[in-house]
The first five atom37 places (N, CA, C, CB, O) and aatype in JSON, in Angstrom:
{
  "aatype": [20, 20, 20, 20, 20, 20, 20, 20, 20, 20, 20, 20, 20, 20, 20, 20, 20, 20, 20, 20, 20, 20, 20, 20, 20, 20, 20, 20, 20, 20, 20, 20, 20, 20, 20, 20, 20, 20, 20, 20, 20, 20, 20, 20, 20, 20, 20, 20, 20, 20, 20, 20, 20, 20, 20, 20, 20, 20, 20, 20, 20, 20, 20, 20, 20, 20, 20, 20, 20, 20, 20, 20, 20, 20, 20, 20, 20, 20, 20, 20, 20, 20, 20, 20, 20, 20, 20, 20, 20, 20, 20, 20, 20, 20, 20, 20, 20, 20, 20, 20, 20, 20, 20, 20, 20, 20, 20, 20, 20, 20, 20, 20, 20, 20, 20, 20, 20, 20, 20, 20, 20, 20],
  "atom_mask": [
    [1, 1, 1, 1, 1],
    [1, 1, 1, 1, 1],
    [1, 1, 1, 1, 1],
    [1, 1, 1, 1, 1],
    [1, 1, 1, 1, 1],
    [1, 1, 1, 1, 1],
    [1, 1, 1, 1, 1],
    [1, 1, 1, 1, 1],
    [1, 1, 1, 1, 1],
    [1, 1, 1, 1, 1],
    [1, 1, 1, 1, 1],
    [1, 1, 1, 1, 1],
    [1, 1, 1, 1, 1],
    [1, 1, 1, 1, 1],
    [1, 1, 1, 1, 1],
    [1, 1, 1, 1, 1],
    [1, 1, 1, 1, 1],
    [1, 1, 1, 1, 1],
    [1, 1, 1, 1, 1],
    [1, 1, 1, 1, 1],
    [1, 1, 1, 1, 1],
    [1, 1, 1, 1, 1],
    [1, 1, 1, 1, 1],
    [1, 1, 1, 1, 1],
    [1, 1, 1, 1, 1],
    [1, 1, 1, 1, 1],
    [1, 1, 1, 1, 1],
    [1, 1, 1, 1, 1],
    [1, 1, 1, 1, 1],
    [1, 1, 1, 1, 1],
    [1, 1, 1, 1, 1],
    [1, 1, 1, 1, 1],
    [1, 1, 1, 1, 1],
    [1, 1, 1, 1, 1],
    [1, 1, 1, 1, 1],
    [1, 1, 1, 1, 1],
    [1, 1, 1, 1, 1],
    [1, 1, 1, 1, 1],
    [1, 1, 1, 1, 1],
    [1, 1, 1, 1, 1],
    [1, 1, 1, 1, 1],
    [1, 1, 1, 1, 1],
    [1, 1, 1, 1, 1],
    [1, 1, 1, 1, 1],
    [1, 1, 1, 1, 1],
    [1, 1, 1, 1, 1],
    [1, 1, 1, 1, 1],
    [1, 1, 1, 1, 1],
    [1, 1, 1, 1, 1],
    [1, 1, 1, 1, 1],
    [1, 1, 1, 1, 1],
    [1, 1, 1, 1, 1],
    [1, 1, 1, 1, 1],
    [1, 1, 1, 1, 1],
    [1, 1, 1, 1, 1],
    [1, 1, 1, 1, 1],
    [1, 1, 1, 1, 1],
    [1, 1, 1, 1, 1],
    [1, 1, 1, 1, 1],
    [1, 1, 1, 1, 1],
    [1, 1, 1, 1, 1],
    [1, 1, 1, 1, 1],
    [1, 1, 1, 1, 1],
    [1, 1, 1, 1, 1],
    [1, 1, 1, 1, 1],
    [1, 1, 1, 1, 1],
    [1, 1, 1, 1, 1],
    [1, 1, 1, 1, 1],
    [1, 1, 1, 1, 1],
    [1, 1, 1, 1, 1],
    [1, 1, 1, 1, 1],
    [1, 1, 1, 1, 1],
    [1, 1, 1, 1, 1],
    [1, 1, 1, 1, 1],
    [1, 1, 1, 1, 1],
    [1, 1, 1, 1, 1],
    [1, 1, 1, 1, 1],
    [1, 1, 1, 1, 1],
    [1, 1, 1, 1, 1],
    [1, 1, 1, 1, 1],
    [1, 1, 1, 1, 1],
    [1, 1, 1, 1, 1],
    [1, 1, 1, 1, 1],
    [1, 1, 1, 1, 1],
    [1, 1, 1, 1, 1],
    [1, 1, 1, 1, 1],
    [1, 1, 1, 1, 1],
    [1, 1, 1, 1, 1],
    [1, 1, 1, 1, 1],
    [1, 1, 1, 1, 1],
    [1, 1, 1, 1, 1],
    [1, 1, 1, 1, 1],
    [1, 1, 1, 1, 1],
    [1, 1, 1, 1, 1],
    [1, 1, 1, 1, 1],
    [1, 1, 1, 1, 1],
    [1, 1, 1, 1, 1],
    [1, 1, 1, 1, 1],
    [1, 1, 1, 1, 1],
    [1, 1, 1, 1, 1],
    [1, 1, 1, 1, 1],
    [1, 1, 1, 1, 1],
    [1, 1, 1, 1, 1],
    [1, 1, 1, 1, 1],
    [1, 1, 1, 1, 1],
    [1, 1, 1, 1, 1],
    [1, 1, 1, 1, 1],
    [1, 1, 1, 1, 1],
    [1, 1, 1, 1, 1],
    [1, 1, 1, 1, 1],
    [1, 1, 1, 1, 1],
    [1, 1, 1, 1, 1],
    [1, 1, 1, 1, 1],
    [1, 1, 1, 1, 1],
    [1, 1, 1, 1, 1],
    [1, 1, 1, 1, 1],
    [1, 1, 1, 1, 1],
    [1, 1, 1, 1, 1],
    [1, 1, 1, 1, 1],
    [1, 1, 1, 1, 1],
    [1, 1, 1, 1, 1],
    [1, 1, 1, 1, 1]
  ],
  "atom_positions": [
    [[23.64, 9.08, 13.7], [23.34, 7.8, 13.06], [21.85, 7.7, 12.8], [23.81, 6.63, 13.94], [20.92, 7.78, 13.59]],
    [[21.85, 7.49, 11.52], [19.99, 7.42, 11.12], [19.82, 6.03, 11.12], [19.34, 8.1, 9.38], [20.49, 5.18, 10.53]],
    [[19.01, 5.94, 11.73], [17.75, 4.66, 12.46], [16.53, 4.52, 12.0], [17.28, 4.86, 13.93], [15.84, 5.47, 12.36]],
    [[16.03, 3.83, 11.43], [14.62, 3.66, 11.07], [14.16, 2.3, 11.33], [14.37, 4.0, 9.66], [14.83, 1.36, 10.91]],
    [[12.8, 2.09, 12.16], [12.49, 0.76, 12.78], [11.33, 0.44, 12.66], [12.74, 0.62, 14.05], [10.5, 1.0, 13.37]],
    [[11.11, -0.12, 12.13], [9.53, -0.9, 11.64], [8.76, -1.72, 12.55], [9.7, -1.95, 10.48], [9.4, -2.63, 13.07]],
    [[7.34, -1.61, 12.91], [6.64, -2.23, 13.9], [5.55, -2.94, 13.15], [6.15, -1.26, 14.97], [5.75, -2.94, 11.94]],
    [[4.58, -3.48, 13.49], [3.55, -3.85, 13.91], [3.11, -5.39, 12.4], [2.52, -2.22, 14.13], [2.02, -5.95, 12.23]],
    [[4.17, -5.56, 11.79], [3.22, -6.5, 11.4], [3.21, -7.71, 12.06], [3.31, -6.74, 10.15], [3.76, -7.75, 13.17]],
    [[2.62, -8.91, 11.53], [2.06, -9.59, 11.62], [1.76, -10.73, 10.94], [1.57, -9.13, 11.79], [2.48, -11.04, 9.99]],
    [[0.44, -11.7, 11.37], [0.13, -12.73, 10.53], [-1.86, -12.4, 10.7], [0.97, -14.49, 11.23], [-2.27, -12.29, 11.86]],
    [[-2.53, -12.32, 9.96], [-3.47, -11.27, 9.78], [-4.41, -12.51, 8.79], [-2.77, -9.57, 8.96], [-3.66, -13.19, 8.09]],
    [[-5.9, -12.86, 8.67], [-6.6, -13.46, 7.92], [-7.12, -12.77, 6.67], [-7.46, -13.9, 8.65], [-7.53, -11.64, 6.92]],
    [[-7.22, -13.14, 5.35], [-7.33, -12.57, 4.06], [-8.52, -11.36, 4.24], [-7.72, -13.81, 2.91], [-9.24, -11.8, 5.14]],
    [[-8.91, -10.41, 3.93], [-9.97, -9.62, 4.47], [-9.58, -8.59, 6.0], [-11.18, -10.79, 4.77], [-10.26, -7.6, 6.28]],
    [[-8.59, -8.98, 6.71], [-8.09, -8.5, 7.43], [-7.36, -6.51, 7.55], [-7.4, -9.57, 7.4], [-7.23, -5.63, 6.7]],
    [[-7.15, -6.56, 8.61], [-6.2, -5.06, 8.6], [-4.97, -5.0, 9.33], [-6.96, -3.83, 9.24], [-4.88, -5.81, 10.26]],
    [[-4.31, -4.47, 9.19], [-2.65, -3.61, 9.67], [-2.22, -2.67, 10.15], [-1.92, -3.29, 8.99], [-2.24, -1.84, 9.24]],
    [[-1.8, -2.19, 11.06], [-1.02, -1.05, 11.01], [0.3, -1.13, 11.24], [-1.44, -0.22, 11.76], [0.83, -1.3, 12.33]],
    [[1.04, -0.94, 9.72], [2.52, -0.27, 10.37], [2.84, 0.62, 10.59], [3.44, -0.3, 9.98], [2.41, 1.6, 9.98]],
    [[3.95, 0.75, 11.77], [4.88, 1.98, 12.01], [6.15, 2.13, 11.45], [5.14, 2.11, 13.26], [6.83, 1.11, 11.34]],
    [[6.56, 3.13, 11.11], [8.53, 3.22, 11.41], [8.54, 4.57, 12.0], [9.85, 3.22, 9.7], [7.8, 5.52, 11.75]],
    [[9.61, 4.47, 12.91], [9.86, 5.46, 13.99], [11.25, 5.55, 13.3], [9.7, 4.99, 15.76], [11.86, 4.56, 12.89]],
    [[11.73, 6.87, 13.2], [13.15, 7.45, 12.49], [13.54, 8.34, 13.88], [12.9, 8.61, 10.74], [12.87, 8.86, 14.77]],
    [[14.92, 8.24, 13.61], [16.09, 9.16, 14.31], [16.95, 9.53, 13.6], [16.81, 8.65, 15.31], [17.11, 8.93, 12.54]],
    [[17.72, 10.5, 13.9], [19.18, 10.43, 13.45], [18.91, 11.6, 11.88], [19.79, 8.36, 13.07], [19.73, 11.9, 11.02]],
    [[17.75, 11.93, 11.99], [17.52, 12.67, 10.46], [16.51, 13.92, 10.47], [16.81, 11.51, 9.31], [15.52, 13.98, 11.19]],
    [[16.84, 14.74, 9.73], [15.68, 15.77, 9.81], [14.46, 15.55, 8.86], [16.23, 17.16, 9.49], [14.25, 16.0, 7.73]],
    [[13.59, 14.58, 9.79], [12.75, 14.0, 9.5], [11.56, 14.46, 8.7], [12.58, 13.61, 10.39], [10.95, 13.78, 7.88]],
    [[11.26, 15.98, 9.15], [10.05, 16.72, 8.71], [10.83, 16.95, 6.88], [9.67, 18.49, 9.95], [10.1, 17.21, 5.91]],
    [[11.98, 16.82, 6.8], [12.31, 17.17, 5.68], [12.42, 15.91, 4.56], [13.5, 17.91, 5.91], [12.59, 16.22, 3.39]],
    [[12.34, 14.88, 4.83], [12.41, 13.34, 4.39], [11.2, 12.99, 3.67], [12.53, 12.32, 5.63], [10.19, 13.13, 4.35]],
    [[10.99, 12.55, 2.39], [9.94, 11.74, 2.25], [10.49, 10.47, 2.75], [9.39, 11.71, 0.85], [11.63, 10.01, 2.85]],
    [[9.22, 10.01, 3.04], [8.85, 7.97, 4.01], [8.37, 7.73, 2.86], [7.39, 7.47, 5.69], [7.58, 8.42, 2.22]],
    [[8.98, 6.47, 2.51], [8.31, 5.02, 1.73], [8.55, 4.13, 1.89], [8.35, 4.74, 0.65], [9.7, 3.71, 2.07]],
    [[7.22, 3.3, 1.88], [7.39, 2.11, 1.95], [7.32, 0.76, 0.92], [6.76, 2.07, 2.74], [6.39, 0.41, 0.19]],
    [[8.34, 0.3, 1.09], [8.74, -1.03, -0.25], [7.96, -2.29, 0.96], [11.31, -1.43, -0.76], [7.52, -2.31, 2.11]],
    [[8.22, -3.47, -0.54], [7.96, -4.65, 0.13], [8.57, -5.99, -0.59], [6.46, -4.72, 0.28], [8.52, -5.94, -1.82]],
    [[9.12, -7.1, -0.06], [9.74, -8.01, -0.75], [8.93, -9.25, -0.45], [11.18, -8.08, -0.41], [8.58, -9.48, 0.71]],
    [[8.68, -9.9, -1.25], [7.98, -11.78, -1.13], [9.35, -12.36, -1.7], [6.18, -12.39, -2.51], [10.34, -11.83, -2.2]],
    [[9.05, -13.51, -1.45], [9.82, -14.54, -1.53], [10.07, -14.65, -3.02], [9.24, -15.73, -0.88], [9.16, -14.73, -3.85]],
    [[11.49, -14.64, -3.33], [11.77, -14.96, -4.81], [11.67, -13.43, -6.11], [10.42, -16.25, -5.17], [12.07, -13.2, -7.26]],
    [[10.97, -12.8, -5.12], [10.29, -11.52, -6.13], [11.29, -10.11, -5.67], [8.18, -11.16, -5.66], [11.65, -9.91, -4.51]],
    [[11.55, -9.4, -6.6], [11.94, -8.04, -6.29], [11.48, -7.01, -5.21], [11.73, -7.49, -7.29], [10.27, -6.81, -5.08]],
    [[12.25, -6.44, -4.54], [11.53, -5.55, -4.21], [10.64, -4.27, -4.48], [11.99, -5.45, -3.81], [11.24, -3.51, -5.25]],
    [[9.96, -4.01, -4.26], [8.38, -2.89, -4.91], [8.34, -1.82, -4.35], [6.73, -3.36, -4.62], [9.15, -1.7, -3.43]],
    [[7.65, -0.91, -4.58], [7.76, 0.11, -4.07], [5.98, 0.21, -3.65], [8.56, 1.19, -5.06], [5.32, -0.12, -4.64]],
    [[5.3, 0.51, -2.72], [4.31, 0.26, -1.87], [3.38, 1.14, -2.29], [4.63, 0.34, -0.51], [2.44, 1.06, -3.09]],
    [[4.12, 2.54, -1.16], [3.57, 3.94, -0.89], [4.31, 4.42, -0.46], [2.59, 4.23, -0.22], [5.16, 3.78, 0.16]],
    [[4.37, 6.02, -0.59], [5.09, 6.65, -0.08], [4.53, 8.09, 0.03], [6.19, 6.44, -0.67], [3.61, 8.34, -0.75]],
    [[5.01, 9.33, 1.08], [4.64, 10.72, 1.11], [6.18, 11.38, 1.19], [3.53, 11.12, 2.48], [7.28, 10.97, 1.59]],
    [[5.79, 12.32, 0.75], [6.63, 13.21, 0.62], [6.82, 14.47, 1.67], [6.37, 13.56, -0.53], [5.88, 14.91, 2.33]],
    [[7.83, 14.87, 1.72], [7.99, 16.25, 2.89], [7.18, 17.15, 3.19], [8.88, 17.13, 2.65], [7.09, 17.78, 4.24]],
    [[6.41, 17.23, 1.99], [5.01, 18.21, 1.72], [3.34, 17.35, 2.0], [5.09, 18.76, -0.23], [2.22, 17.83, 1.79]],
    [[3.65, 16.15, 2.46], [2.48, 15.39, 2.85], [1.62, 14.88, 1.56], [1.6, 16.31, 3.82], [0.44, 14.55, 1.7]],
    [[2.32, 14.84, 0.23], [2.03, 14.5, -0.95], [2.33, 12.9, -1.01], [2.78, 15.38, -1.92], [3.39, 12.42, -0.6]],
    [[1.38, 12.22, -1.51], [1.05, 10.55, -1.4], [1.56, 10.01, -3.24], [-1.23, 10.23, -0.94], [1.64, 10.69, -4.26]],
    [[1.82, 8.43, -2.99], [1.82, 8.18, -4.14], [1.37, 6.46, -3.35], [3.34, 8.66, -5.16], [1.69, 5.97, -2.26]],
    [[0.87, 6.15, -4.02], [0.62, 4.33, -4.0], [0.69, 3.46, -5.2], [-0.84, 3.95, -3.52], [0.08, 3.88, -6.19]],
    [[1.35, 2.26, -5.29], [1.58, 1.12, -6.21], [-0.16, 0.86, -6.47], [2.61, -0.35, -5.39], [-1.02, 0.85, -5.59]],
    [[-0.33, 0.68, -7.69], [-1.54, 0.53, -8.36], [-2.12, -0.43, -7.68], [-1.47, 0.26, -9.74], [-3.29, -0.12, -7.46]],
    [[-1.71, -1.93, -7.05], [-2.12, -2.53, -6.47], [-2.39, -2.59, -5.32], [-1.82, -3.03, -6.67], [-2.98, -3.63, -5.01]],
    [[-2.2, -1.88, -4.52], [-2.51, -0.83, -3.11], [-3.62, -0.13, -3.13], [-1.5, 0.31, -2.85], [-4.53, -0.35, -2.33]],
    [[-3.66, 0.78, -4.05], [-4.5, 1.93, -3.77], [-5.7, 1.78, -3.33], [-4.64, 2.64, -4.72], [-6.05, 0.61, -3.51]],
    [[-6.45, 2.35, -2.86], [-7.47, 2.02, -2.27], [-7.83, 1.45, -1.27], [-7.85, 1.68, -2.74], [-8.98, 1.57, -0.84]],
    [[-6.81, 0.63, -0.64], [-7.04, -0.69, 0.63], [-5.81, 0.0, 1.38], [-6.74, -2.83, 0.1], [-5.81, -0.35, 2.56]],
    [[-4.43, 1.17, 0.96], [-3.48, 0.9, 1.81], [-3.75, 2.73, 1.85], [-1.88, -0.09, 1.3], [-4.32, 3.44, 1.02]],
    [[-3.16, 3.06, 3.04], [-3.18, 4.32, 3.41], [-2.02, 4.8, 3.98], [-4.13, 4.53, 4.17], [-1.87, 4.14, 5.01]],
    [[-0.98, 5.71, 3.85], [0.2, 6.19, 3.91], [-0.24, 7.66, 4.92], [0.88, 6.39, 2.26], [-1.25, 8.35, 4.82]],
    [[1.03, 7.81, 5.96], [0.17, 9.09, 6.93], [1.83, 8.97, 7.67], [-1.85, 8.57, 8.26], [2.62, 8.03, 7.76]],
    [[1.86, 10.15, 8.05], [3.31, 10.44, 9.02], [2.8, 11.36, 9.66], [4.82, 10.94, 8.36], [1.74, 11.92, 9.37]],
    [[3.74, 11.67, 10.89], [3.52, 12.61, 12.2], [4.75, 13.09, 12.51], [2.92, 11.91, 13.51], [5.64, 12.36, 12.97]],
    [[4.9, 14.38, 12.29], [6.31, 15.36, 12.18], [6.93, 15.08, 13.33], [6.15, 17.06, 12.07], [8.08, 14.7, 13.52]],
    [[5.58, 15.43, 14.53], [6.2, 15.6, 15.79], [6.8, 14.31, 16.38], [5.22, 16.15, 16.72], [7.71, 14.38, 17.21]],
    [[6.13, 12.71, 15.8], [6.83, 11.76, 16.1], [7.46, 11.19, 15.97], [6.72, 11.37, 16.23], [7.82, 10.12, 16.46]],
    [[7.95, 12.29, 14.7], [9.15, 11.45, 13.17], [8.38, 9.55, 12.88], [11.81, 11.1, 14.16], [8.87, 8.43, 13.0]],
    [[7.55, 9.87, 12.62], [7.22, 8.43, 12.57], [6.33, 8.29, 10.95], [6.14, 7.98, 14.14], [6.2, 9.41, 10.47]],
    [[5.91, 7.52, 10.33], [5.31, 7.21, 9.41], [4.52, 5.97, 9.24], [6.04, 7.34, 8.69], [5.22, 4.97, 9.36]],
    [[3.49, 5.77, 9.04], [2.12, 4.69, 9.32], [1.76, 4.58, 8.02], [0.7, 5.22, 10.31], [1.78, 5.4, 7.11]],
    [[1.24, 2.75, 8.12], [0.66, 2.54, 6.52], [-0.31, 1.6, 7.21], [1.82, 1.79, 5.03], [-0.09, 0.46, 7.61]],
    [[-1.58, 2.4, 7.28], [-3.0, 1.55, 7.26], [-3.19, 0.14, 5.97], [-4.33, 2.9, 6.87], [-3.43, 0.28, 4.77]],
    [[-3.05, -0.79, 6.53], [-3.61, -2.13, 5.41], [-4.63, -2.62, 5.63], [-2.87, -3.38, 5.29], [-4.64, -3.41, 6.57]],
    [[-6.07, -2.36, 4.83], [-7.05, -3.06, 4.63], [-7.55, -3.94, 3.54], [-7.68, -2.41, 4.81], [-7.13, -3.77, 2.4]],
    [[-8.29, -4.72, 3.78], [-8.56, -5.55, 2.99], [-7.53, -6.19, 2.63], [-9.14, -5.14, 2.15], [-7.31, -6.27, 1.43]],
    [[-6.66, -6.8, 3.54], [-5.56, -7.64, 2.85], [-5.88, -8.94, 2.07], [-4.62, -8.05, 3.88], [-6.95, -9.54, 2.04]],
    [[-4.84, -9.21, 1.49], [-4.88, -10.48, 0.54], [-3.79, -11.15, 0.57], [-5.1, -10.24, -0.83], [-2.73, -10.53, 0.5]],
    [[-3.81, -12.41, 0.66], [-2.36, -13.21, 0.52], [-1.51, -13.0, -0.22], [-2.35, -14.34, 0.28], [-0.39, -13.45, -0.02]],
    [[-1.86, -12.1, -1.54], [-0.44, -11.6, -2.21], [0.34, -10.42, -1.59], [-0.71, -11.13, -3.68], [1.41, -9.88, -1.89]],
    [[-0.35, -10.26, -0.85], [0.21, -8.6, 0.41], [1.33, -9.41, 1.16], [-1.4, -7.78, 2.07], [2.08, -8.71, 1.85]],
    [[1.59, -10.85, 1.16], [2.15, -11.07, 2.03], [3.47, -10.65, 1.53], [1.89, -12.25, 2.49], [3.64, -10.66, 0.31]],
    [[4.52, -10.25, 2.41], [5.9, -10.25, 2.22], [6.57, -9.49, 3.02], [6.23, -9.93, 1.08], [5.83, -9.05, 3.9]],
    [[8.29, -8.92, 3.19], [8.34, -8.35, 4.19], [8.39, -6.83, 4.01], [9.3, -8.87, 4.83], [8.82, -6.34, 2.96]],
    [[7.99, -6.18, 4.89], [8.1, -4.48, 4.42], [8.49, -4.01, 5.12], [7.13, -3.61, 4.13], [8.32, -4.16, 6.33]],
    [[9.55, -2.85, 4.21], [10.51, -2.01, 4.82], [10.1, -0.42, 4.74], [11.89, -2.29, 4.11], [9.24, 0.03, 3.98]],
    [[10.73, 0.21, 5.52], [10.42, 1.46, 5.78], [11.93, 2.65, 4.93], [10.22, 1.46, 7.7], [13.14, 2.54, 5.1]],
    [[11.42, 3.32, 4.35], [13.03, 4.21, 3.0], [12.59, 5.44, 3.47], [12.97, 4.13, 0.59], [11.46, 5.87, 3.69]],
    [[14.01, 6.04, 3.61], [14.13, 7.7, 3.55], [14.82, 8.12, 2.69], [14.63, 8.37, 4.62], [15.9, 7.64, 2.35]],
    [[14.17, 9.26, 2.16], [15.18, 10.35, 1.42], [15.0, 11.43, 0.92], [15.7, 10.01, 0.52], [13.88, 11.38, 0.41]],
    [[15.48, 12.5, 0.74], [15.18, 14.0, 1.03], [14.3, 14.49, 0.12], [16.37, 14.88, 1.0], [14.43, 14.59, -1.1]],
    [[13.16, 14.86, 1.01], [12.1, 15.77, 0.04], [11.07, 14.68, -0.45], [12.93, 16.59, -1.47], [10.15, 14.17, 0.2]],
    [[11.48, 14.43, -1.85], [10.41, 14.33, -2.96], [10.46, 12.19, -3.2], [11.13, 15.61, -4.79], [11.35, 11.43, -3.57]],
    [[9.4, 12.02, -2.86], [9.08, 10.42, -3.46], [9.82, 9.94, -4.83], [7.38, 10.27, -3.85], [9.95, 10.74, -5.75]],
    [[10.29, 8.66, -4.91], [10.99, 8.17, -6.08], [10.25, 6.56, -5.78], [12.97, 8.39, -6.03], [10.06, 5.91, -4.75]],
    [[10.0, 6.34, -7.01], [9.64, 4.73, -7.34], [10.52, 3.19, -7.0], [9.58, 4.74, -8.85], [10.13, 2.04, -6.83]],
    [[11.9, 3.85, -7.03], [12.73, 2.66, -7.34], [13.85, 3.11, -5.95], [13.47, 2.62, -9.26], [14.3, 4.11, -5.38]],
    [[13.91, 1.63, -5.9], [14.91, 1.1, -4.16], [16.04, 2.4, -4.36], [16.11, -1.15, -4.17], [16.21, 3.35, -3.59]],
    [[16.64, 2.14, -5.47], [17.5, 2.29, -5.41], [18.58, 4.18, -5.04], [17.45, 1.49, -6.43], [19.68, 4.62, -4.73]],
    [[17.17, 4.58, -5.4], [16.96, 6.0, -5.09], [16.83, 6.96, -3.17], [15.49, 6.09, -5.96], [16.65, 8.1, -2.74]],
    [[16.99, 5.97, -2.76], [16.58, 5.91, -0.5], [17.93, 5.45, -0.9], [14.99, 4.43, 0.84], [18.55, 4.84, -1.77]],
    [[18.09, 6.39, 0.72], [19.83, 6.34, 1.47], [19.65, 5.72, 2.42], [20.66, 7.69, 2.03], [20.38, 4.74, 2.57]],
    [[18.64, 6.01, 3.4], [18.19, 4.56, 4.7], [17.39, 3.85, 4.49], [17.66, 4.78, 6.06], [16.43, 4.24, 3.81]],
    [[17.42, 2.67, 4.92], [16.33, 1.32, 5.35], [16.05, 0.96, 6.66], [16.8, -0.01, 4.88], [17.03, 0.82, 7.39]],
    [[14.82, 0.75, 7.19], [14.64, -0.05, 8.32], [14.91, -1.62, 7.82], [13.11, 0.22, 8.95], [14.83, -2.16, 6.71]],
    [[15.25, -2.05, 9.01], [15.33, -3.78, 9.37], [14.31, -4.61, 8.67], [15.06, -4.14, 11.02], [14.52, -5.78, 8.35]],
    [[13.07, -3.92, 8.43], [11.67, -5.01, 7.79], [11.02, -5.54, 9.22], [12.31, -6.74, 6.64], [11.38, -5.84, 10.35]],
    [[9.89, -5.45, 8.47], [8.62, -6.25, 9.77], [7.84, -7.37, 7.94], [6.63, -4.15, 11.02], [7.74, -7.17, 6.73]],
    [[7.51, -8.48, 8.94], [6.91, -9.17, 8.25], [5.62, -9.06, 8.35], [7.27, -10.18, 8.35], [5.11, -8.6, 9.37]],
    [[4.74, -9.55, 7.11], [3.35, -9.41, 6.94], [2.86, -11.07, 6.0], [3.07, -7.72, 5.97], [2.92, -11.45, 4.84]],
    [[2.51, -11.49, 6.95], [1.35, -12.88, 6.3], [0.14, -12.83, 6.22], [1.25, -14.1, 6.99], [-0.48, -12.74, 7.28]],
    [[-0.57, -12.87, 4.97], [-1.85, -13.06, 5.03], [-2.46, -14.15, 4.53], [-2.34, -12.19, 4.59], [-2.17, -14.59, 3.42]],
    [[-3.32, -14.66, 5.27], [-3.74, -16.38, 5.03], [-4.75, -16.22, 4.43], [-4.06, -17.45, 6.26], [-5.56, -15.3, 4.57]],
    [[-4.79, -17.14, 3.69], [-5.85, -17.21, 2.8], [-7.57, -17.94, 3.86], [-5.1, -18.4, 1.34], [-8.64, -18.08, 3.27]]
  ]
}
């Protein structure tokens, strides 16, 4: 059974930082690209950042630069540094697996974590 579980957000002041986790089981993890989506209220879900099996990055244009994407084989786990947040960062974010190679759209990931929430106050 594949498991994926999301940690560490929060409620964080505009200018602020983050770190999430998702910790995976149940999958051969080193072989998985991790991405991470995010949903606000009323709005679609997005696609964040994500790496690939080969440690190859991609970030949503509105990310780049402030968000940082990083995994650890040995801990099957995957981390997204958030700096410089902004109140439009707020929403909830989920953690996607799926084999190999990064894809843009939800609909393309076979697992989801549960979501950790992220508020940023203005």
């Amino acid at each position: 059974q594949v498991r994926l579980v999301e940690s560490g957000g929060g409620l964080v002041q505009a200018g602020g930082s983050l770190r999430l986790s998702c910790a995976a089981s149940g999958l051969g993890f080193s072989a998985h690209a991790m991405t991470w989506f995010r949903q606000a209220p009323g709005k679609e879900r997005e696609f964040v950042a994500g790496i690939s099996w080969t440690f190859g990055t991609d970030y949503a244009d509105s990310v780049r630069g402030r968000f940082t994407i990083s995994r650890d084989n040995a801990k099957n786990t995957v981390y997204l540094q958030m700096n410089s947040l902004k109140p439009e960062d707020t929403a909830v974010y989920y953690c996607a697996s799926r084999p190999r190679e990064i894809r843009l759209t939800s609909a393309e990931y076979n697992y989801w974590g549960q979501g950790t929430q992220v508020t940023v106050s203005s």
